[in-house]
C-alpha positions as CSV (number, residue, x, y, z in Angstrom):
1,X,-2.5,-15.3,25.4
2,X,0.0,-13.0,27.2
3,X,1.8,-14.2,30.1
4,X,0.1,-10.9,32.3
5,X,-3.5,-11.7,31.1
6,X,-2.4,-15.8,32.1
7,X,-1.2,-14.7,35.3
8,X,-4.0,-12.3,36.2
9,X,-6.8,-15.3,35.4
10,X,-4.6,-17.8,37.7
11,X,-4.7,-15.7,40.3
12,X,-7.2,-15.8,43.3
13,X,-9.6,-13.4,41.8
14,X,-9.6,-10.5,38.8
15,X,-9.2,-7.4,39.6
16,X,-10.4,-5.4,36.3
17,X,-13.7,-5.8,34.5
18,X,-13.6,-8.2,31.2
19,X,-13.9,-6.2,27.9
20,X,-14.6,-7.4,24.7
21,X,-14.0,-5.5,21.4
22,X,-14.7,-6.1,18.1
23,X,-13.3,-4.8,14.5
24,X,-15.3,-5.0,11.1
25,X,-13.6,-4.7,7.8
26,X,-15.0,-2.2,5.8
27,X,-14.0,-1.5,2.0
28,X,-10.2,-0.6,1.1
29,X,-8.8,-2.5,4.5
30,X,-10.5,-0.2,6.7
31,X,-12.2,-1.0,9.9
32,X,-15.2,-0.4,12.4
33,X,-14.9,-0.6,16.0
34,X,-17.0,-1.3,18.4
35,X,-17.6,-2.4,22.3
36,X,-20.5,-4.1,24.0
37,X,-20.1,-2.2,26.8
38,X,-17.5,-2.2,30.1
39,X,-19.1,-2.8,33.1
40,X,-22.1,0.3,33.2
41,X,-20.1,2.4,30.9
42,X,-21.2,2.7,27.2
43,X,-18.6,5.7,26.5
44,X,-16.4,4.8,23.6
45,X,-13.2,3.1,25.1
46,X,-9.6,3.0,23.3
47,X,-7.2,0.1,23.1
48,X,-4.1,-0.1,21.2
49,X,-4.1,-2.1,17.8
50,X,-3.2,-5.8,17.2
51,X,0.6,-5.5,15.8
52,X,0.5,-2.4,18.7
53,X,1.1,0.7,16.2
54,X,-1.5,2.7,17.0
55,X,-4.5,3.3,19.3
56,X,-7.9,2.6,17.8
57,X,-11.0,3.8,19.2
58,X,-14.1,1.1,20.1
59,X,-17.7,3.0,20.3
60,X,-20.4,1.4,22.4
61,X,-23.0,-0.7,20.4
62,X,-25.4,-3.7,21.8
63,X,-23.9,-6.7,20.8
64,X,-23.5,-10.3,20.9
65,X,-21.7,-13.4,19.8
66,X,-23.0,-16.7,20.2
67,X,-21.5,-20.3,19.4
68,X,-17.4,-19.9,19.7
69,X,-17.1,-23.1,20.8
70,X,-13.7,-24.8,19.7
71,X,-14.3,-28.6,18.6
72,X,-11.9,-31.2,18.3
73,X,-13.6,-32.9,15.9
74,X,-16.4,-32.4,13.3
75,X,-17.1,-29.2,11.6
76,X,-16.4,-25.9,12.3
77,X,-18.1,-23.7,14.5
78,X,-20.2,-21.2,12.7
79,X,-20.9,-18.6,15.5
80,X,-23.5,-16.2,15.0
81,X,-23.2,-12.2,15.7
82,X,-26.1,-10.1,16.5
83,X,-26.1,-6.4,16.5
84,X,-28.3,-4.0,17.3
85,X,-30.8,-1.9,14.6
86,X,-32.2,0.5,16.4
87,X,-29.9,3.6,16.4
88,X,-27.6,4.8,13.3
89,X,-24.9,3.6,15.2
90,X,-24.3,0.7,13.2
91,X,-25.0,1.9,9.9
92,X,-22.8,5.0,10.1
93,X,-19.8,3.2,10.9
94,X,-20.3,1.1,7.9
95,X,-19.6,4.3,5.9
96,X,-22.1,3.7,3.3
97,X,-22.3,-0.1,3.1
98,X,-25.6,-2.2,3.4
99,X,-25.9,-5.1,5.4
100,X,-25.1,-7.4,2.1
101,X,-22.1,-5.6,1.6
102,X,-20.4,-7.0,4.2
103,X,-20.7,-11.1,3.3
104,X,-17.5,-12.0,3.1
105,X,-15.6,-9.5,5.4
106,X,-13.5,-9.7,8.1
107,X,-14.7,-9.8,12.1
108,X,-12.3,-9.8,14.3
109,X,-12.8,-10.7,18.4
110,X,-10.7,-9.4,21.1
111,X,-10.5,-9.8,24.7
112,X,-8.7,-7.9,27.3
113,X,-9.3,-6.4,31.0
114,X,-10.7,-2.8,31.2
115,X,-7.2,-2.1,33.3
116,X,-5.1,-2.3,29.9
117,X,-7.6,0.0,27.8
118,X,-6.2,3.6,27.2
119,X,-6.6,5.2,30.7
120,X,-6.7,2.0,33.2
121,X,-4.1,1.3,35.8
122,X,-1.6,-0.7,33.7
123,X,-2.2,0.6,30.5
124,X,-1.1,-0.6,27.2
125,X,0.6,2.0,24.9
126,X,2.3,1.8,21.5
127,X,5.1,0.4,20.2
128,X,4.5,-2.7,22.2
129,X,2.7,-6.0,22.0
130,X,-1.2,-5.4,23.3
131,X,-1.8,-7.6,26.2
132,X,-5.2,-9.5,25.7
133,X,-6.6,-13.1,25.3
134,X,-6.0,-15.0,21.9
135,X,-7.6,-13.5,18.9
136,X,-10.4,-15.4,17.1
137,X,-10.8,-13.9,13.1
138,X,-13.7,-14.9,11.4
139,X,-15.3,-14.4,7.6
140,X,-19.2,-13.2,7.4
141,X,-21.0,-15.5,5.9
142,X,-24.4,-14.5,5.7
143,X,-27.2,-12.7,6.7
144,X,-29.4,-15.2,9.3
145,X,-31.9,-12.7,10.5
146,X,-32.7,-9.1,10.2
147,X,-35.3,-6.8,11.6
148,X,-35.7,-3.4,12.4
149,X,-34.6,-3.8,16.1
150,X,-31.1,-6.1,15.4
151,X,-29.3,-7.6,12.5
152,X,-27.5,-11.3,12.7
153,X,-24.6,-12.4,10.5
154,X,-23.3,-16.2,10.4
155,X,-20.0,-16.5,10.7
156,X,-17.4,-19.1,9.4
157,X,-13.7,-19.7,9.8
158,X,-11.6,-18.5,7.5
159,X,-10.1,-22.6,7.7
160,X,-13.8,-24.0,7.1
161,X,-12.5,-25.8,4.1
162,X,-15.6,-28.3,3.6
163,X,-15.9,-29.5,0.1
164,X,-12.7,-28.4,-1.1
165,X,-11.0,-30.7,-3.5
166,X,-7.1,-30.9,-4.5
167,X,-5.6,-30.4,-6.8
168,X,-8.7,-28.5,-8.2
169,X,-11.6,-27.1,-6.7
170,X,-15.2,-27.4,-7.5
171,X,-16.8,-24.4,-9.6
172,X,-20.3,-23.4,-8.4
173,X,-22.5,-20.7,-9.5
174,X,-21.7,-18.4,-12.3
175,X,-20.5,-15.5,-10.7
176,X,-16.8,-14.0,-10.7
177,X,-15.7,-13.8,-6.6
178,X,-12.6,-11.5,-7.1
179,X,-13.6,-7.9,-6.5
180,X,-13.1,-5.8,-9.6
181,X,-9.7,-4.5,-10.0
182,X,-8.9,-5.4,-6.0
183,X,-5.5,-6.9,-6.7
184,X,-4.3,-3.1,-7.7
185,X,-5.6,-1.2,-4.3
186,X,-5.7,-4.0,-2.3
187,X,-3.8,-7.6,-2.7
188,X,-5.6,-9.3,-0.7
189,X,-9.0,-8.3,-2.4
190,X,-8.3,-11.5,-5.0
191,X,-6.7,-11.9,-8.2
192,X,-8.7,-9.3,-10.5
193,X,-5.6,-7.6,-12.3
194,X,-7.4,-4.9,-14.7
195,X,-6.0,-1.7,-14.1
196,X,-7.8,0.9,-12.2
197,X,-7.8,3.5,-15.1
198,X,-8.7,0.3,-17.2
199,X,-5.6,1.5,-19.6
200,X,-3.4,-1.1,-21.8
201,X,-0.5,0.1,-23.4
202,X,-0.1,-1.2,-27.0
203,X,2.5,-0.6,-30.1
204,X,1.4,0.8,-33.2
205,X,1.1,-1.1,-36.7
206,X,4.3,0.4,-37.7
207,X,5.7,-1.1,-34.1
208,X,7.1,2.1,-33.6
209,X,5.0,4.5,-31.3
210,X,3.3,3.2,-27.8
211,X,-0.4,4.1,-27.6
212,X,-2.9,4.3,-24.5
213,X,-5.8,3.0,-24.9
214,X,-8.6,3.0,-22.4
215,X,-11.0,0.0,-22.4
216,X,-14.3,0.8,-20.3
217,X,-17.0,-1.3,-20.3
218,X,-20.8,-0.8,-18.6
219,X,-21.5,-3.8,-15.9
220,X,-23.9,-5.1,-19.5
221,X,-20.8,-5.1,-21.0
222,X,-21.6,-1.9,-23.4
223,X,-18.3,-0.3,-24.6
224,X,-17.7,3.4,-22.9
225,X,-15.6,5.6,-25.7
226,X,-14.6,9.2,-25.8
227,X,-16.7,11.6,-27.1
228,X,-13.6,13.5,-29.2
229,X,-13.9,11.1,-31.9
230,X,-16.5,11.3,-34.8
231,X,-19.4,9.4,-34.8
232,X,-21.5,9.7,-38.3
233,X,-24.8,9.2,-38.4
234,X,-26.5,6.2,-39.2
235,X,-27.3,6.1,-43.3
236,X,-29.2,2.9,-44.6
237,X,-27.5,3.3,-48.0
238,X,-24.1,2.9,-46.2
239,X,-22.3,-0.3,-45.5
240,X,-20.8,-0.5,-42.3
241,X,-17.4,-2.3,-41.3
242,X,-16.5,-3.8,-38.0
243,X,-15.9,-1.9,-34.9
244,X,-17.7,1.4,-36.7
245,X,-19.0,3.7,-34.7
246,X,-22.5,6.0,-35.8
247,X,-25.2,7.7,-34.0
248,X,-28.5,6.8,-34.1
249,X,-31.9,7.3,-32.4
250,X,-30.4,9.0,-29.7
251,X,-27.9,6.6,-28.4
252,X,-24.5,5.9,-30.4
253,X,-23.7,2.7,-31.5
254,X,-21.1,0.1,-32.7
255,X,-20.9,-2.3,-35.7
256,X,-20.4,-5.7,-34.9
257,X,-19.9,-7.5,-38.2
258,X,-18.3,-6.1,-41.3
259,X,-20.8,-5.8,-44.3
260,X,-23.3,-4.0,-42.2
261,X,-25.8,-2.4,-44.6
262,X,-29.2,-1.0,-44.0
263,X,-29.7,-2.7,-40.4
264,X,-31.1,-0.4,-38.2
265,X,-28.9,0.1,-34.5
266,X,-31.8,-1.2,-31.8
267,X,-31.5,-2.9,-28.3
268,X,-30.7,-7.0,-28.4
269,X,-29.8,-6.2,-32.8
270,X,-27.4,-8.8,-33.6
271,X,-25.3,-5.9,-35.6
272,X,-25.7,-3.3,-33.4
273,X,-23.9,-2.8,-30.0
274,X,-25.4,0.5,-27.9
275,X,-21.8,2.0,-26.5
276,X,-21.9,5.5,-24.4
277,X,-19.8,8.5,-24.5
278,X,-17.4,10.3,-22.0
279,X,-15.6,13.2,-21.9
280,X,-13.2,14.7,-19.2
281,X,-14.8,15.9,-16.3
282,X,-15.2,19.7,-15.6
283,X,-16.0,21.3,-12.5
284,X,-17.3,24.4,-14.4
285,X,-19.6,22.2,-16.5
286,X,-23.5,22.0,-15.9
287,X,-23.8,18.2,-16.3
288,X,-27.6,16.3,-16.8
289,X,-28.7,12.7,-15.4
290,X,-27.2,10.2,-18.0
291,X,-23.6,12.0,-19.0
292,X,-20.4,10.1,-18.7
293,X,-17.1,11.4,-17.8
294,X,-13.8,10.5,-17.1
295,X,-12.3,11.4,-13.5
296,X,-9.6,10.2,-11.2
297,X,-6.4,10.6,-10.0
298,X,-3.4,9.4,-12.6
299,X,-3.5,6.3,-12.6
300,X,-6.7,5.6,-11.4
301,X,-9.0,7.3,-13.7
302,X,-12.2,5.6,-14.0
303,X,-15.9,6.3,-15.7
304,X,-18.7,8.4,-14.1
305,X,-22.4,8.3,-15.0
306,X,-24.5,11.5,-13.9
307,X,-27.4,10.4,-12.0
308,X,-28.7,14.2,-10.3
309,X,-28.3,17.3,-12.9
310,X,-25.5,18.9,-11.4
311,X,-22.0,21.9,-11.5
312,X,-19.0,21.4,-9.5
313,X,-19.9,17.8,-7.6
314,X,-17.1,16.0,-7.8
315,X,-17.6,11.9,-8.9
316,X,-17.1,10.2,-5.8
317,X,-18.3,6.7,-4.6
318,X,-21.5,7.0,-2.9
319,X,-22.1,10.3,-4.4
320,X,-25.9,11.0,-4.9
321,X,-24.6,13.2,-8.3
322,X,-22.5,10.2,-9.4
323,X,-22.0,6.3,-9.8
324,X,-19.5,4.5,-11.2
325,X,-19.9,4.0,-15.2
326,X,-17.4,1.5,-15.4
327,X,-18.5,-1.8,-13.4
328,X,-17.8,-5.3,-14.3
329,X,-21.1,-7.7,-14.5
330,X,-19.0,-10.1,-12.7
331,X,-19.7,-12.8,-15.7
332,X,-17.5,-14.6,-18.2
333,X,-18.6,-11.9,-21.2
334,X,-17.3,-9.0,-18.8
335,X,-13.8,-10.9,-17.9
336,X,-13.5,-11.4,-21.8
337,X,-14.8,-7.9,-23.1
338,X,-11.8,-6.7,-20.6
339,X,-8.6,-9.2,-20.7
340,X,-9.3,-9.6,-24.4
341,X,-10.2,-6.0,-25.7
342,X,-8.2,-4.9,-28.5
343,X,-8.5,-1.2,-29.5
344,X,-10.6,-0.4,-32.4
345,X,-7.7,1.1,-34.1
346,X,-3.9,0.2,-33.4
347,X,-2.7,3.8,-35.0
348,X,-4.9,6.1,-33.2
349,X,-5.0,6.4,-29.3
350,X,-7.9,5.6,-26.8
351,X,-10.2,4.8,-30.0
352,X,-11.7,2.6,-27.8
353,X,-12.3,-1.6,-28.0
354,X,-12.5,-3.2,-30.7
355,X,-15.8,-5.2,-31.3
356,X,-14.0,-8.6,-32.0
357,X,-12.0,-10.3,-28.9
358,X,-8.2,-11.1,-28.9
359,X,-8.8,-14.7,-28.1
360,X,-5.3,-15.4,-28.0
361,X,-5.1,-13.2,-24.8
362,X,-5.2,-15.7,-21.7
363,X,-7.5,-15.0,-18.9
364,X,-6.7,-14.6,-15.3
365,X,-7.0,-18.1,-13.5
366,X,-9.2,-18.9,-10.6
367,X,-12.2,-16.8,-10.6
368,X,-15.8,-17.8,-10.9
369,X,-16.4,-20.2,-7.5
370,X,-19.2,-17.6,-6.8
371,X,-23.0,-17.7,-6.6
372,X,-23.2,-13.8,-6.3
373,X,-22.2,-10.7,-7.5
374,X,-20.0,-9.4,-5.0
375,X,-18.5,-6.1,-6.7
């Protein structure tokens, strides 16, 4: 607490209106703000950021916070924070996210006096310290009701540490908690390493050129290859080797054993693997529900799958043309069909993954606590 805001409670009486603020973390370390009103006023009110570099703006939304109570002793509070359902307030400042979306985010509480918001008597302004009361940070923890007039998330300190064990930890569920390639954009999003264009750089047989090779994989694991390379089709009369790829039936496929002869390429074959096909994305290209491509900035190139026939949208998150092709099922296989992907062939670029694992690869450590898949 700043010595202003300690002064101004000692005194005889307040002068200013308590206001209390709260910020939501979104996806990519944004955030939502919001207000629960100052005084009769439900404008949107603005208040300089915690480490006081900018001004962020709060807009006006029913809401409440129960159960802050600090113990000495016992468990940790587990406050509960209902907000209201009935406008699209809420929902468009969550920019696309669902109410599940956000277990495991952020919510931050602040306190101040309406006099230190942008435009009150003794207004804070940037480039120094924001005075308010201490901050209180919590993690969502889950959804504990939800209706169509208000929605209420448990909360839980980011110290509850019930149940943890040292020097290990107990492993429950079956689920992968990192979020898929978060170390890369954001550090704090876990330890989940894999590139974002999902490309390993490897030497050649003759150890003398460097290949990329791109290693995309469907959420059910299915290899994603490029459509440039050739792709026979199936014959029962020819005997297959590992890692070949054919088309068959529709779909294109890849062996998953040498000495492959005359089994046909179906769903759950223990020969057969289904892959899909992507090519570079095009703006000037008419592209149908069910097409792959390959878009992204360099260096963060990833798979798209076409879900509305369309020319010229371009793959976005939370597109209705376009979802993300390349999505990890958050299990063992996926961590493994990843870290351990070796390319199909070491002498020709981007052939795409092998069929066979390198085993010898280590995974990342620490993943896997979870009991849902948070992507």
């Amino acid at each position: 607490m700043s010595d202003i805001i300690a002064s101004d409670v000692q005194g005889h009486y307040v002068d200013s209106a308590l206001v209390t603020l709260f910020e939501l973390e979104l996806d990519g370390g944004t955030y939502a703000h919001f207000h629960a009103g100052v005084d009769e006023l439900l404008d949107e009110v603005q208040f300089v950021s915690m480490d006081g570099t900018v001004i962020n703006t709060y807009i006006p939304l029913p809401i409440m916070i129960e159960g802050m109570e600090i113990q000495a002793d016992g468990a940790q509070s587990r406050p509960t924070v209902t907000m209201a359902n009935v406008t699209t307030i809420f929902k468009d400042a969550l920019d696309g996210l669902t109410n599940k979306d956000l277990i495991g985010k952020k919510l931050v509480r602040r306190q101040t006096f309406r006099k230190f918001l942008v435009g009150g008597a003794n207004a804070n302004t940037v480039g120094s310290p924001p005075t308010e009361f201490p901050i209180r940070q919590y993690l969502v923890d889950r959804i504990s009701a939800e209706n169509a007039t208000a929605v209420s998330f448990e909360l839980a300190s980011p110290f509850d540490l019930e149940g943890i064990q040292l020097p290990r930890r107990s492993v429950v569920g079956k689920y992968c908690s990192w979020a898929y390639q978060g170390f890369n954009s954001v550090p704090s999003y876990g330890g989940c390493t894999w590139p974002l264009n999902a490309k390993v750089q490897l030497t050649d047989s003759t150890n003398t050129f460097v290949l990329d090779h791109y290693f995309y994989f469907t959420a059910e694991d299915n290899p994603i290859t490029i459509s440039t390379y050739t792709y026979d089709a199936w014959n029962s009369a020819t005997t297959y080797t590992q890692s070949s790829l054919i088309d068959y039936g529709g779909f294109s496929w890849q062996s998953l054993f040498a000495g492959n002869l005359n089994n046909i390429p179906a769903e759950g074959s223990a020969w057969w693997i289904k892959l899909f096909r992507y090519s570079v994305y095009n703006p000037a290209t008419p592209y149908s529900a069910g097409d792959f491509v390959q878009y992204g900035a360099a260096g963060v190139e990833t798979v798209w799958r076409c879900l509305v026939s369309n020319t010229g949208q371009t793959p976005e998150n939370r597109s209705r043309y376009w979802t993300r092709a390349d999505v990890c099922g958050k299990s063992l296989s996926s961590c493994k069909a990843r870290f351990q992907a070796k390319p199909a062939s070491l002498d020709e670029a981007n052939k795409g993954p092998a069929s066979s694992r390198d085993t010898g690869h280590t995974m990342p450590f620490g993943a896997f606590p979870g009991s849902a898949k948070y992507r």
